[in-house]
N, C-alpha and C positions, 0 to 999 in steps of 0.2 A: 504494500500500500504506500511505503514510503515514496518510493520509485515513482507512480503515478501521481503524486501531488507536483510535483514542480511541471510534468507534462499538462499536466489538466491544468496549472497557473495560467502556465503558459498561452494554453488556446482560448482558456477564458478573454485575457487579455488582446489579443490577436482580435476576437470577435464585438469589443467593445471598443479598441481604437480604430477610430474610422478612417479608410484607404487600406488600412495593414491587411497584408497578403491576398488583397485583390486588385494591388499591380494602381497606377493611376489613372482614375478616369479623363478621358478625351471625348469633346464636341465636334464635332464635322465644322468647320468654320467658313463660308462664303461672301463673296458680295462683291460693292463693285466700290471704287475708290473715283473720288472728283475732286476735281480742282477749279475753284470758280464755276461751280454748278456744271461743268463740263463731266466727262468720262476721259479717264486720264493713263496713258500706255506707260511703259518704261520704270514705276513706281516701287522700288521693295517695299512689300509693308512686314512688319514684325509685328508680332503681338508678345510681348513682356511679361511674363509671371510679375507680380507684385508683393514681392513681401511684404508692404505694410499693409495691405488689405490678406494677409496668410496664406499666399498662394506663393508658391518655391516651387521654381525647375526651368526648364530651358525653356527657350522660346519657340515662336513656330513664326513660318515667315512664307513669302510668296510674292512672286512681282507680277502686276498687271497687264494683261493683253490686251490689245489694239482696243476692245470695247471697255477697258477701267475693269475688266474682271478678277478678280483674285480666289485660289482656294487654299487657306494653310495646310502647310506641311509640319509637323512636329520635327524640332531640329535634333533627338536624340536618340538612343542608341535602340532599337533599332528605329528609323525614321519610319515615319506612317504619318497619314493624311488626318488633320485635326491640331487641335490645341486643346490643354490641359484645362479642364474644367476649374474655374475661381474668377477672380480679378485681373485683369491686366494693363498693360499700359500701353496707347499704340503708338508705334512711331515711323514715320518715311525717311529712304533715300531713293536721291533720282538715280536709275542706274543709268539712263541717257545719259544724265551729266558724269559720270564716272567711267561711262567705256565712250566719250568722246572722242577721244585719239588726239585731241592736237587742236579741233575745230574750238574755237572761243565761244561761238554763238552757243554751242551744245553743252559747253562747261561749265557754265552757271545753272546751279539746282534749280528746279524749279518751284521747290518744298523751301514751304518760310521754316526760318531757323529752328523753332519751338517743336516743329510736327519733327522734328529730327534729334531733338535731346526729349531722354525719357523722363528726365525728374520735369523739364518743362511742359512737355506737351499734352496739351487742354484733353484727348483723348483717352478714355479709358472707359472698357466694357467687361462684364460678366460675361463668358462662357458660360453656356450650362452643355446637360449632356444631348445628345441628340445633333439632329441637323438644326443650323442656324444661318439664317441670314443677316449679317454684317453691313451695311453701306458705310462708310470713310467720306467723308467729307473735309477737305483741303481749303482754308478760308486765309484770306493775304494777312 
């Protein structure tokens, strides 16, 4: 009997802390990203875990196609499609302006500064579980 009390501690505890050993839940995460009411190509968006709303772990991230479409991808081991269920914080870079090559017009972002630092930027949404639809809106 001795033997099975620290086992049986154990799974008591396992079944009362919530996530433990059911791995972390992920939302299907979608939508489209704008800039000045527009739909907007070329755009990474991240989405942030937030630890001060209690949410810790990598982020999930995805850049927009020709229609402003984005769908996350969870950045960790093994990757898969979604983001971690909680609070996050969202933030852009232009990747137009980063694979520029040399062209000036193309090198200035097109993301005001705030949408690209995470302690700044006005953005921030709950995941929950399931599919979800996201829209990102880009304001000067």
């Amino acid at each position: 009997m001795m033997t099975l009390r620290p086992a049986l501690r154990f799974w008591i505890i396992l079944a009362i802390v919530p996530g433990c050993g059911s791995g972390s839940r992920f939302g299907d995460v979608e939508g489209v990203v704008r800039l000045h009411g527009a739909p907007v190509s070329g755009i990474r968006v991240s989405f942030l875990p937030d630890p001060l709303q209690g949410n810790d772990g990598r982020p999930s991230s995805a850049v927009t196609d020709e229609g402003g479409h984005y769908r996350l991808s969870y950045d960790g081991e093994p990757p898969r499609d979604g983001a971690l269920v909680g609070w996050h914080r969202v933030v852009f870079r232009d990747a137009q302006a980063e694979n520029a090559r040399g062209d000036p017009r193309l090198a200035v972002s097109r993301v005001p500064r705030a949408y690209a630092d995470p302690s700044a930027t006005p953005l921030k949404f709950e995941v929950k579980p399931g599919q979800q639809t996201i829209d990102l809106d880009i304001q000067p």
